[in-house]
N, C-alpha and C positions, 0 to 999 in steps of 0.2 A: 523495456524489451527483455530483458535477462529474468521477468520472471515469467513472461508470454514463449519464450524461446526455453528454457533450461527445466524452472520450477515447474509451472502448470505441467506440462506430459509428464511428471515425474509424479505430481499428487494425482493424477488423474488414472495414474495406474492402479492406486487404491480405490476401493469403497466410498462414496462423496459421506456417509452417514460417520463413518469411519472418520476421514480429515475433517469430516464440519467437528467434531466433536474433540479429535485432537487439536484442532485449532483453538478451539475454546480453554483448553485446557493450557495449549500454551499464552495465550491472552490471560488467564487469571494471574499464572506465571509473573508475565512479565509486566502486569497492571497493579502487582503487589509492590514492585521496589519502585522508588523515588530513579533508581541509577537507572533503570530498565525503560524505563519511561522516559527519561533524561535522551537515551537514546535514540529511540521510538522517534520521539519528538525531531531531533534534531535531523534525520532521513525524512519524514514523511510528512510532518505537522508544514502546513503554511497558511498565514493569516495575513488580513489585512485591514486595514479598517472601512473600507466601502465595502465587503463583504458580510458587514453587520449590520444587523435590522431588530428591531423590538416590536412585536406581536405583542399582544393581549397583556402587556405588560411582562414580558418575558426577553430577555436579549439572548438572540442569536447570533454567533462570531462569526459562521459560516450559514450560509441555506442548504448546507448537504450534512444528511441527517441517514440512521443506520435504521431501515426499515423493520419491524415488527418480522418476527419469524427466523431470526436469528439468533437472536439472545434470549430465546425462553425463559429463563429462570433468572435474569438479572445478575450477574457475575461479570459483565468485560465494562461494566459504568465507569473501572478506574481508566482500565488502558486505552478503548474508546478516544477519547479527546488526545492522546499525545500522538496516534495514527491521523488525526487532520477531520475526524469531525465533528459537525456542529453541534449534534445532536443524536439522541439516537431514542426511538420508541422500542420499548419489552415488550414480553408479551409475544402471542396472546398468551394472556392468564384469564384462568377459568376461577368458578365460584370454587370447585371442588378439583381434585388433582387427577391428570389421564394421563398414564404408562405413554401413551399413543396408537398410532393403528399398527396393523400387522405388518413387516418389511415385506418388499425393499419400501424407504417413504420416499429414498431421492434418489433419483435418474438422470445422467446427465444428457443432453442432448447436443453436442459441441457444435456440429454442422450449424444447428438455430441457435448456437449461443444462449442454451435453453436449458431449466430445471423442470424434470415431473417432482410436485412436493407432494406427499400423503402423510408428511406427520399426525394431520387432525390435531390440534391443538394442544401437542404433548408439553405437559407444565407439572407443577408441583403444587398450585393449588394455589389462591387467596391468602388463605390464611398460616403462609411459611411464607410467602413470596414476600408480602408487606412487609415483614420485619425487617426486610433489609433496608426499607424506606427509612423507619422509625427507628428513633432512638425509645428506651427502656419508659422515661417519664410524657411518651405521644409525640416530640416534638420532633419535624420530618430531620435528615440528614442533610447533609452541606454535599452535594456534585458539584465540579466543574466543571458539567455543562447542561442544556437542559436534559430534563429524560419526559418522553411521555407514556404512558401504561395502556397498552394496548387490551383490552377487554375483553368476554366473549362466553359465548355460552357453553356450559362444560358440554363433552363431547361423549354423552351418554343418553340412553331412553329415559324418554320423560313418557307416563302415562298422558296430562292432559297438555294442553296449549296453556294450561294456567302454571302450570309447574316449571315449564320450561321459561315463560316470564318470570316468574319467581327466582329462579333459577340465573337468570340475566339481572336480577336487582339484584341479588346479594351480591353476585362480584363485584356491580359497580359499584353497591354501597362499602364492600371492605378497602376497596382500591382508588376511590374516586381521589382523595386528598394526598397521595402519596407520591404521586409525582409532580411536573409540571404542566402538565395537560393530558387526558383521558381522551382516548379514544375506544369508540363502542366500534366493533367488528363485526358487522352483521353480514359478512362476505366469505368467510370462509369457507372454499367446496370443499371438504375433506373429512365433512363430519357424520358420522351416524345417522344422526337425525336430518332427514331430508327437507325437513320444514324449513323453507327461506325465507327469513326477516328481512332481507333486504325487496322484497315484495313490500310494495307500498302498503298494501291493507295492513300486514300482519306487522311491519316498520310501525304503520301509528298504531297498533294495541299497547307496543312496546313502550311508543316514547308516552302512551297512554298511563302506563302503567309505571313507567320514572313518574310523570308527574304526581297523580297519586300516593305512590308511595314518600313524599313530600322530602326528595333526595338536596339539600343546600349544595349546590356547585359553587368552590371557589376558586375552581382552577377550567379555564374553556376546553368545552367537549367537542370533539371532531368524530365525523360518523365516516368508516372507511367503506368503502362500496366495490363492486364488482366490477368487473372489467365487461362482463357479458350484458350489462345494463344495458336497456334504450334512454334514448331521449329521455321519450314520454315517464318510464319510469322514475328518471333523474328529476324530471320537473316535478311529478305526483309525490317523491319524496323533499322536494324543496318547499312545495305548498305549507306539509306536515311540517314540517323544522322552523318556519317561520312562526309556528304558531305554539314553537318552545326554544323558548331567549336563552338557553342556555348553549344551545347546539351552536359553536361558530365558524366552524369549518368543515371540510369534506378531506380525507385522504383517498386520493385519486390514483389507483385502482389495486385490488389484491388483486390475482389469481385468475387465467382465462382457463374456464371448466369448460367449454363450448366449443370441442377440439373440428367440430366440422365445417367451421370458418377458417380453420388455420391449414395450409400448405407447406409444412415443415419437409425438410431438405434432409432429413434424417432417416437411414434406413429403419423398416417400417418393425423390424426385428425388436429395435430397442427402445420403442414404447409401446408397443401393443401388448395388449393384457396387463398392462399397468396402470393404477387408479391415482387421481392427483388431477391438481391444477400444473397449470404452467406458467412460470415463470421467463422471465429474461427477455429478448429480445420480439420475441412472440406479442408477447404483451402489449408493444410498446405505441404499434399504430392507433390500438383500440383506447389505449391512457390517453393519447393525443385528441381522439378524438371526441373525449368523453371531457376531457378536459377545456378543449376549447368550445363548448357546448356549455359546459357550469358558469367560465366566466362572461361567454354570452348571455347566459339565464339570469345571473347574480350579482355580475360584476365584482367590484369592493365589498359586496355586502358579507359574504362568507369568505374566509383565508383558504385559500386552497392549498393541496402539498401534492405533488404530483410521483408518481412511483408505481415502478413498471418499466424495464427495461430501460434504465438510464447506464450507459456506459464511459459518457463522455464528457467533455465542457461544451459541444456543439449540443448532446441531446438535453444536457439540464438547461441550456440556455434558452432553448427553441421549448423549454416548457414556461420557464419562468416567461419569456416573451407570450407565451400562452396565458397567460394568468398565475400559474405559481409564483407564492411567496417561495416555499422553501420543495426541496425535494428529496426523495428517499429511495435508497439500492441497498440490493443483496448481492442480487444474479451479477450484476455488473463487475462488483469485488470480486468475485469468484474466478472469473474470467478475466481479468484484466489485472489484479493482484492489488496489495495493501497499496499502492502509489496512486490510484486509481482516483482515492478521494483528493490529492492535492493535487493531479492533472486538473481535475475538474474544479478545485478553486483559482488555481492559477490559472484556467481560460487558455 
């Protein structure tokens, strides 16, 4: 309560681009020293052993995992795990490096417990990003916990639809073996290039065009998808995925870009004229819904990870009751503060 009551109106008075950024800074900070973490741990970290599960040959301590779009550039992998979580996916990382879009990228929305994001897929590139993976002789680094590498097409004009393929295999081929599982983002509304891959047609050119380029996965790929999705698209891209053994899972849902379904309780001031998805609470019925629709479709056969407006141990439970294995928050940290992740493993 002390950080809902004192801290949050006090960071809220800044810039969110401004505290997301000095937060990171303090997280490298304090992810540097053994004593700092020592700390960290002993406030916030809580484990237990039926909160651990082994995916695809990978063990998870916790199913609450730090969503893609936070940790851009790979820098909080230390302090991550002593803060209480299971996991955390980077990214997105693009083949080639984007400054990002023009500010403001985040807007708060507090009434909807809501982000406008328009970063666009601001990163430092493939080919800087990897090294933190790799040691000097290829061989990957030792985490304490999993990570997976969030993917994505750089956030620039491509002349044809081949290039921008092109442009989608090179990241996954620099990045595919560096983490613990790869995620392809074909979701992102915040990008230049309006061509949407997560449209079934242009989805299977794509996974057309991994397979040809005769990509060895040996770490399992999970495809992140939209929150604005149908059914029928969900299903047209499941047909597609079955008919490439590498895809094993879905992360359920990025970003709702489809603001005229939404009924946001926020005056009308502080998001109009500003370009972005949304995040946080907004999100969270259309995850649910999109959600319990895949494991009707799919059941056990794909892992699902649900994300999107999770704040709670009541809203991660009522996913994993949905079919999630594991699930993933931003928005909800934000708003609810670092204790946030061991509320929701303690239930």
């Amino acid at each position: 309560m002390l950080y809902e009551k004192a801290v949050r109106p006090l960071l809220f008075k800044f810039d969110p681009e401004f505290i997301h950024d000095a937060t990171t800074t303090a997280g490298v900070f304090a992810g540097s020293n053994p004593v700092t973490r020592s700390i960290l741990s002993g406030v916030y970290n809580y484990q237990h052993p039926m909160l651990s599960q082994k995916l695809h040959g990978i063990t998870f301590r916790n199913p609450v995992g730090l969503s893609a779009g936070f940790d851009k550039d790979c820098r909080l992998m230390k302090v991550l795990p002593a803060v209480g979580f299971g996991f955390e996916e980077v990214g997105s990382i693009t083949a080639d490096a984007y400054v990002g879009n023009p500010g403001p990228r985040l807007v708060r929305l507090p009434k909807d417990q809501s982000l406008i994001v328009n970063y666009g897929l601001k990163n430092r590139g493939a080919d800087i990003v990897r090294r933190k993976f790799l040691r000097k002789d290829g061989s990957r680094k030792h985490f304490a916990f999993p990570i997976g590498i969030s993917v994505a097409k750089t956030n620039k004009e491509h002349k044809t639809r081949r290039a921008k393929v092109d442009d989608w295999v090179r990241g996954i081929k620099l990045m595919k073996d560096c983490g613990d599982y790869l995620t392809i983002n074909v979701s992102c509304p915040n990008t230049y290039d309006p061509t949407n891959f997560g449209d079934p047609a242009l989805f299977e050119q794509l996974m057309n065009s991994i397979k040809r380029a005769k990509l060895r996965f040996s770490k399992p790929v999970f495809i992140k998808l939209s929150a604005d999705i149908t059914p029928e698209q969900f299903d047209a891209i499941i047909a597609i995925c079955d008919r490439h053994t590498f895809v094993k899972g879905f992360v359920l849902t990025n970003l709702v870009k489809d603001r005229s379904k939404l009924r946001l309780k926020s005056p009308k001031y502080l998001y109009a004229g500003h370009k972005g998805g949304l995040s946080g609470k907004v999100v969270y019925p259309y995850m649910r819904e999109l959600l319990q629709h895949a494991y009707k479709t799919c059941g056990s056969r794909y892992t699902l990870i649900a994300c999107g407006g999770i704040f709670t141990a009541e809203d991660a439970y009522a996913c994993i009751k949905d079919g999630a294995s594991l699930v993933q928050l931003i928005t909800g940290m934000i708003y609810g503060g670092p204790a946030t992740i061991k509320r929701i493993n303690k239930g």
